[in-house]
C-alpha positions as CSV (number, residue, x, y, z in Angstrom):
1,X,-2.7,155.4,88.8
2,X,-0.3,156.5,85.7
3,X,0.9,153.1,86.1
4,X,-2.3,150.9,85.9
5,X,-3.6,153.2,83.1
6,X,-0.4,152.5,80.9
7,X,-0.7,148.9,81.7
8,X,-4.4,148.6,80.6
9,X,-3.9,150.3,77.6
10,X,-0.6,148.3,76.7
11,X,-2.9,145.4,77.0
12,X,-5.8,146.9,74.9
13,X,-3.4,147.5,72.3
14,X,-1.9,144.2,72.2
15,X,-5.6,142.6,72.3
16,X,-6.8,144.7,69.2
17,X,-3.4,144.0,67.7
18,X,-3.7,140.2,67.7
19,X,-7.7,140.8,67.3
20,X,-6.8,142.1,63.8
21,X,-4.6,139.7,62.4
22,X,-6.3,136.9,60.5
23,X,-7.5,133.9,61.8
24,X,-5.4,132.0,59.7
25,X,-2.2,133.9,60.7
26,X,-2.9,133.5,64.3
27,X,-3.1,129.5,63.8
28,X,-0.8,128.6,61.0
29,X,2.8,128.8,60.6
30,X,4.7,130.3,58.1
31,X,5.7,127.7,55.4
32,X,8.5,128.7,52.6
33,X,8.2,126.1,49.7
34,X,10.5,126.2,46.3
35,X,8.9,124.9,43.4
36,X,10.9,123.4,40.2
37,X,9.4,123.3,37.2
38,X,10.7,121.2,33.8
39,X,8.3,124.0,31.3
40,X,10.4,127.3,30.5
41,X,8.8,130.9,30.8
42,X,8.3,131.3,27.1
43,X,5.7,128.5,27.6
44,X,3.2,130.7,28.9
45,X,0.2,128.6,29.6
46,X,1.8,126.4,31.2
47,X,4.5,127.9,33.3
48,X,2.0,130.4,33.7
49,X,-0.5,127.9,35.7
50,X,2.4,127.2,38.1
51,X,2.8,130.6,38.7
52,X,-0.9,130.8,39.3
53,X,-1.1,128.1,41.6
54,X,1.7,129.7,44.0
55,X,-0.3,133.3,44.2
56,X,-3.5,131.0,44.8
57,X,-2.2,129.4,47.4
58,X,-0.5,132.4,49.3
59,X,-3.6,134.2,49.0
60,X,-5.4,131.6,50.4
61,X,-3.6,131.3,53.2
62,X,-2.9,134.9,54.0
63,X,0.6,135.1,52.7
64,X,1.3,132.5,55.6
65,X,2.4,129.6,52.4
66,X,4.5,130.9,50.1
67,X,6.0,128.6,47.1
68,X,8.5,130.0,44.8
69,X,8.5,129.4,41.0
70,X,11.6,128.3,39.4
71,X,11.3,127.7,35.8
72,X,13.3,124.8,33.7
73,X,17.5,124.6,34.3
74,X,17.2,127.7,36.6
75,X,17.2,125.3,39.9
76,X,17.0,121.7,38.7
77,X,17.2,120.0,34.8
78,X,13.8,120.1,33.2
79,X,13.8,116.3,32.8
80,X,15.0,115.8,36.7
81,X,12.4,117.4,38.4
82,X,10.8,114.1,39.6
83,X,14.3,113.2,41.5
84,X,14.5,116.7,42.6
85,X,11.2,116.1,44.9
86,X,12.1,112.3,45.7
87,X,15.1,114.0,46.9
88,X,13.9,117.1,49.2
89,X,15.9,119.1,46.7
90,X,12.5,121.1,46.5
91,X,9.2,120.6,48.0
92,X,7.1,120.2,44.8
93,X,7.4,120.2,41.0
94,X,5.3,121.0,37.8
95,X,6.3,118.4,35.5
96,X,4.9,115.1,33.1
97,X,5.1,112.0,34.3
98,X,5.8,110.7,31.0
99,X,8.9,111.8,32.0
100,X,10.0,109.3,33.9
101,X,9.0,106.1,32.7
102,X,12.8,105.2,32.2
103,X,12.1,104.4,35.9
104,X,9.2,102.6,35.5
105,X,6.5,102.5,32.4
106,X,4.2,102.5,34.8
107,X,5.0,106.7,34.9
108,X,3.3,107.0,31.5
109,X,-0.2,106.2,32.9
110,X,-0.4,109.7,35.4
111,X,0.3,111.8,31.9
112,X,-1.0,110.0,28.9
113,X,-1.6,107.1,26.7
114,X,-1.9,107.0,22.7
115,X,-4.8,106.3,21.8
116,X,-6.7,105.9,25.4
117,X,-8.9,108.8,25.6
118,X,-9.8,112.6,25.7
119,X,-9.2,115.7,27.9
120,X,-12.8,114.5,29.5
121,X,-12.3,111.1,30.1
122,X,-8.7,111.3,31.9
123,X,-9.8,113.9,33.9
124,X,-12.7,112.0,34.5
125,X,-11.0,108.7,35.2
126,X,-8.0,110.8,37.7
127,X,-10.7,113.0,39.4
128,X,-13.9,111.1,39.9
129,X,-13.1,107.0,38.7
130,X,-9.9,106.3,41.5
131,X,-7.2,106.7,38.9
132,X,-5.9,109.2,41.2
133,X,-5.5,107.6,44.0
134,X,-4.1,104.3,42.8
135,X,-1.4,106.7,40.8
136,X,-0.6,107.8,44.0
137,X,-0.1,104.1,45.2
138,X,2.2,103.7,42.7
139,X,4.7,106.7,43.0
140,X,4.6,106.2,46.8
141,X,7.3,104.2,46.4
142,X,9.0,107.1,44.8
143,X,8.4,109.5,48.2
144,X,5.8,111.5,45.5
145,X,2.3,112.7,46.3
146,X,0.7,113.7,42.5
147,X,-1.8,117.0,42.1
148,X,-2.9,116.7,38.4
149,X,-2.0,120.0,37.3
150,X,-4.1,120.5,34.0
151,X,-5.1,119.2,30.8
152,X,-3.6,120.4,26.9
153,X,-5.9,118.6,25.2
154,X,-5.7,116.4,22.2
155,X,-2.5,117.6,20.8
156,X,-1.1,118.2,17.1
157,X,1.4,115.5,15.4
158,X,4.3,118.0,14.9
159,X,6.0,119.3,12.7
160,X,8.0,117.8,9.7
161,X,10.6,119.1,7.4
162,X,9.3,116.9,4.8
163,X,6.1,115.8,3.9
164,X,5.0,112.6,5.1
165,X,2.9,110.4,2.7
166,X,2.9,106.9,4.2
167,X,4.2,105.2,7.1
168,X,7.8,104.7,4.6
169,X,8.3,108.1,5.9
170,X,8.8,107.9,9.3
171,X,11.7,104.9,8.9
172,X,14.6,106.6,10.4
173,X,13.1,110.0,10.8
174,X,15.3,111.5,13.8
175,X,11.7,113.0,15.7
176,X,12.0,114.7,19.1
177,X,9.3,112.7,21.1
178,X,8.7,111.8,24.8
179,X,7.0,109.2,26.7
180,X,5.1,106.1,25.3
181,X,4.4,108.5,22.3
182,X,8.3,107.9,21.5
183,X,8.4,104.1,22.6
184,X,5.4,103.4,19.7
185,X,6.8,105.5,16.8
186,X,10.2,103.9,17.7
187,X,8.3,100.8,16.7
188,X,6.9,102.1,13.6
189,X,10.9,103.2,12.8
190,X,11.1,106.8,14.0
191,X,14.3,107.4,16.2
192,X,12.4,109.0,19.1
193,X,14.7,111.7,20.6
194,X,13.8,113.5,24.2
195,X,14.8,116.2,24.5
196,X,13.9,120.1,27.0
197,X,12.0,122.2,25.3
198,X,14.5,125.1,25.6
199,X,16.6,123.1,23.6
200,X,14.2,122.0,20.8
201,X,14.8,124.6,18.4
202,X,18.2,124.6,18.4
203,X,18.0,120.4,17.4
204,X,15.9,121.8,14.8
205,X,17.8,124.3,13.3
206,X,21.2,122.2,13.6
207,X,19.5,118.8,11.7
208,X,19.7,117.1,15.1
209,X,16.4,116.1,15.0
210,X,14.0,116.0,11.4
211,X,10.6,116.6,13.0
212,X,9.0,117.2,16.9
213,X,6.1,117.4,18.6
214,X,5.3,119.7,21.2
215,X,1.7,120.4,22.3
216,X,-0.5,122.5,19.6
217,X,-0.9,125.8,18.0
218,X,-0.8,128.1,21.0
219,X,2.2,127.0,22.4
220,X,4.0,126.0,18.8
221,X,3.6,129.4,17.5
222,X,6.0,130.9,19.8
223,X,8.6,128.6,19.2
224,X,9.1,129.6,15.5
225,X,9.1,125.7,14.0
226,X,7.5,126.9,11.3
227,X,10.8,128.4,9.4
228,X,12.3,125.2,9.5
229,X,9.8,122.7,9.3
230,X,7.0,123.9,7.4
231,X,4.8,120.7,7.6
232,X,2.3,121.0,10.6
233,X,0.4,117.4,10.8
234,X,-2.7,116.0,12.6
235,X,-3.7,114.3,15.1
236,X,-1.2,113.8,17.7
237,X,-2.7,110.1,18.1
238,X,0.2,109.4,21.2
239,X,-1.8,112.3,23.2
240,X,-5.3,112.6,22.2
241,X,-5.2,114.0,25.9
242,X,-1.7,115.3,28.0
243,X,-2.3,115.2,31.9
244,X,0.7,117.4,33.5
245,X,1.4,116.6,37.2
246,X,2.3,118.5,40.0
247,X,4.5,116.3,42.2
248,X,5.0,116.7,46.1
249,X,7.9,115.6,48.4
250,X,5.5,112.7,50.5
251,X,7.0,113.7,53.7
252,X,6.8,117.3,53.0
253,X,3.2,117.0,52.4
254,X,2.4,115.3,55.6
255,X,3.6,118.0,57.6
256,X,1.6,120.7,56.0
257,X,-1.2,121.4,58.1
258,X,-4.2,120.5,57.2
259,X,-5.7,123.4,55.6
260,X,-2.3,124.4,53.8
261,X,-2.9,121.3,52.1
262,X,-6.5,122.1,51.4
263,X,-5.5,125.1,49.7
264,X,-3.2,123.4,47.3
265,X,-5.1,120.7,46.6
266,X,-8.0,123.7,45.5
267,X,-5.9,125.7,43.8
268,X,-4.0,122.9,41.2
269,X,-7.3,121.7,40.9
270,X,-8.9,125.3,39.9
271,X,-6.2,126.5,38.0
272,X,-5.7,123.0,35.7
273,X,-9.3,123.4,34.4
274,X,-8.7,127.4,33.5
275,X,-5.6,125.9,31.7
276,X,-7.6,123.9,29.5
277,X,-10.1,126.6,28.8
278,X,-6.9,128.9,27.6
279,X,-5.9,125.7,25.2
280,X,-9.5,125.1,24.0
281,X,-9.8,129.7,23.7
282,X,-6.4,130.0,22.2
283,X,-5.6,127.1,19.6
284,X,-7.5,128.5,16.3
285,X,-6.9,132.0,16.4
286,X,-3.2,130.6,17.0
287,X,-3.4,128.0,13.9
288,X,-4.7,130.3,11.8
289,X,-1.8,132.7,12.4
290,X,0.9,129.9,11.7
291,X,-1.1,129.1,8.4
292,X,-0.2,132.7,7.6
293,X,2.9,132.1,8.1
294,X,3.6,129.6,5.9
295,X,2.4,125.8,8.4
296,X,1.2,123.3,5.8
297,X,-1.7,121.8,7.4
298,X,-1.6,118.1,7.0
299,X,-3.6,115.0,8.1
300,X,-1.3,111.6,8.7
301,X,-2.1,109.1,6.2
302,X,-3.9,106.4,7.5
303,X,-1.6,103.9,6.9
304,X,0.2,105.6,9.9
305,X,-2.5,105.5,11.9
306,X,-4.0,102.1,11.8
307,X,-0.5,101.1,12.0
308,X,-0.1,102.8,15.5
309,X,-3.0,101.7,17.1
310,X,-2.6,98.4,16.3
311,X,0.8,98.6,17.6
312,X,0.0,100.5,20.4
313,X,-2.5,97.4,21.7
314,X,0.3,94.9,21.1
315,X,3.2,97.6,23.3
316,X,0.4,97.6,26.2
317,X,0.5,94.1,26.4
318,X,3.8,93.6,26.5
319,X,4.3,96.3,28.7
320,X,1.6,94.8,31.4
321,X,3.0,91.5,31.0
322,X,6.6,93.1,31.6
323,X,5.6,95.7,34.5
324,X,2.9,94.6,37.4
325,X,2.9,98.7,37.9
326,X,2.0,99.4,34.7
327,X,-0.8,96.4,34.2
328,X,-2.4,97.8,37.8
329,X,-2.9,101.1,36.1
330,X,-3.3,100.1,32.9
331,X,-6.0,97.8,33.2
332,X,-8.0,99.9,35.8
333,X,-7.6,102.9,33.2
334,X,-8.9,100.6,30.3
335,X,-12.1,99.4,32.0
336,X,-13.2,103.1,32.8
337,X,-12.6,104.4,29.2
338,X,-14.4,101.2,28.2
339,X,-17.0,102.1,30.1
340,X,-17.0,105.8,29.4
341,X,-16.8,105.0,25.8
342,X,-20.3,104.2,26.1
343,X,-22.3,107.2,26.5
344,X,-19.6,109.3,24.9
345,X,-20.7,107.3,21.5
346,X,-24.2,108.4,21.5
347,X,-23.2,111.7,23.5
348,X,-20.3,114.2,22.3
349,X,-19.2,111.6,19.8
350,X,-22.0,111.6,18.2
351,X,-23.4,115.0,18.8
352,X,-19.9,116.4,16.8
353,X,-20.4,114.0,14.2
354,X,-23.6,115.2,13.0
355,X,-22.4,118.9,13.7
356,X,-19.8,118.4,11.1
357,X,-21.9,117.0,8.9
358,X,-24.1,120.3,9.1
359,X,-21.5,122.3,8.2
360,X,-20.2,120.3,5.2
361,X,-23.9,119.7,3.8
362,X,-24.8,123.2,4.7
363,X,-27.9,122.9,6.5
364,X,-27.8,126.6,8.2
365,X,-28.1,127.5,4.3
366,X,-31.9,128.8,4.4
């Protein structure tokens, strides 16, 4: 009798045991991922959203996914991330696609184009018009699934050691610039440089480089350009929007289960837009500060910039007629900003056009 009642309440216990543990953890398996990321920890927005996507995820999933955060250098080079998850070196990494185009230009298209569009319309044009997806066709080839991973906004054009007051002034200017940002000003004589952004202020300091862009205020303050190169100049024309990507090992991803996937395809998604809200939240109170500090706020001339976009049209063309890749993207991305363009004229365009014009005329003057 002893016996039976020790054996029914083993089995009670066990029951309410497994009764108690989550759905989730009864189902799923426990998956350890490592993460590489190219962004340092001093670059708190954005290594911050990578961090933010791992706790999503794990709590999510009941602690049953984990990924691990490494930031740039610690496991992999910040510019070889994109190998590093070809490879199965790591699962996933937070990265710009920009990047990579020394692979193929056709790279360029899943971070940013000068002159192509705003925070809005890529977003727009990844999320909801199939540019997505047809990136993803592309960097198949490359064993790489992409989860956009969040939006800067338009960005700054750098910062200068000397003033810059016609396009003269960028011939043989020694800039530290990525991506097709680099590949037009090389056009326009700059000597594009790419370089970690660990090691930018260190080019800086040394004369390595003369000027560099990074993002915009938020994340420029903490870098400290501003003691050497004092002139801070606008717009960033080569990314009036900067996409960042998180990049997944292909196989790896297809042997998530399903709602593991679902999870991180939620939380890159959720977490990219808060990043852009702590760009669009942060970015004056952060320019303002730099002002303080000495940042000689600048527009280009516009000799420099009718000069780039004309030479950005003629670099796209020679890069479709070059690159299949690219001129798939490219022309897909082209049509839907053309077609965006349209409403965003007589929408936001012009809705911030006659805002400004308020202000200057001072019509809130009663």
């Amino acid at each position: 009798m002893k016996r039976r009642q020790l054996l029914t309440g083993s089995i009670t216990t066990v029951a309410a045991t497994t009764l108690s543990v989550p759905a989730v953890a009864q189902s799923s398996p426990a998956v350890k991922w490592r993460m590489a990321s190219s962004f340092p920890k001093s670059s708190d927005v954005i290594w911050g959203s990578s961090v933010a996507v791992a706790d999503a995820v794990s709590a999510m999933t009941d602690g049953q996914f984990t990924i691990q955060v490494f930031a740039a250098g610690e496991l992999v080079p910040p510019l070889q991330v994109a190998d590093a998850v070809t490879n199965s070196t790591v699962q996933m990494g937070h990265t710009g696609a920009y990047f990579y185009i020394g692979k193929d230009t056709a790279f360029a298209v899943g971070g940013q184009l000068p002159w192509m569009s705003n925070a809005r319309q890529f977003q727009a044009w990844l999320h909801a018009g199939g540019g997505n997806d047809l990136f993803n066709t592309f960097i198949k080839n490359y064993n790489l699934l992409n989860l956009p991973a969040g939006n800067t906004g338009a960005q700054m054009a750098g910062w200068y050691r000397k003033e810059i007051k016609s396009i003269d002034d960028l011939r043989g200017l020694k800039m530290r610039i990525g991506g097709l940002g680099g590949a037009l000003l090389k056009r326009m004589g700059v000597v594009p440089q790419q370089i970690a952004l660990g090691d930018i202020y260190p080019a800086l300091e040394k004369g390595v480089i003369d000027a560099l862009e990074l993002v915009g205020p938020l994340d420029d303050e903490k870098m400290g350009f501003v003691k050497i190169a004092p002139y801070y100049y606008y717009p960033g024309f080569w990314e009036g929007s900067s996409e960042l990507s998180y990049f997944v090992n292909l196989d790896q991803w297809n042997s998530l289960p399903k709602q593991y996937q679902a999870a991180l395809r939620h939380a890159t998604r959720s977490v990219g837009l808060e990043q852009l809200t702590k760009y669009d939240a942060g970015n004056t109170a952060a320019l303002r500060r730099l002002v303080s500090a000495g940042a000689q706020l600048r527009a280009l001339p516009e000799d420099i910039l009718e000069e780039s976009y004309k030479q950005s049209k003629l670099m796209f063309a020679e890069m479709s007629a070059a690159n299949p890749n690219f001129k798939t993207l490219y022309d897909h991305m082209s049509k839907f900003m053309a077609d965006s363009n349209v409403y965003l004229e007589i929408s936001e365009l012009y809705f911030d056009l006659m805002k400004n014009t308020a202000r200057r005329k001072g019509w809130d003057k009663i």
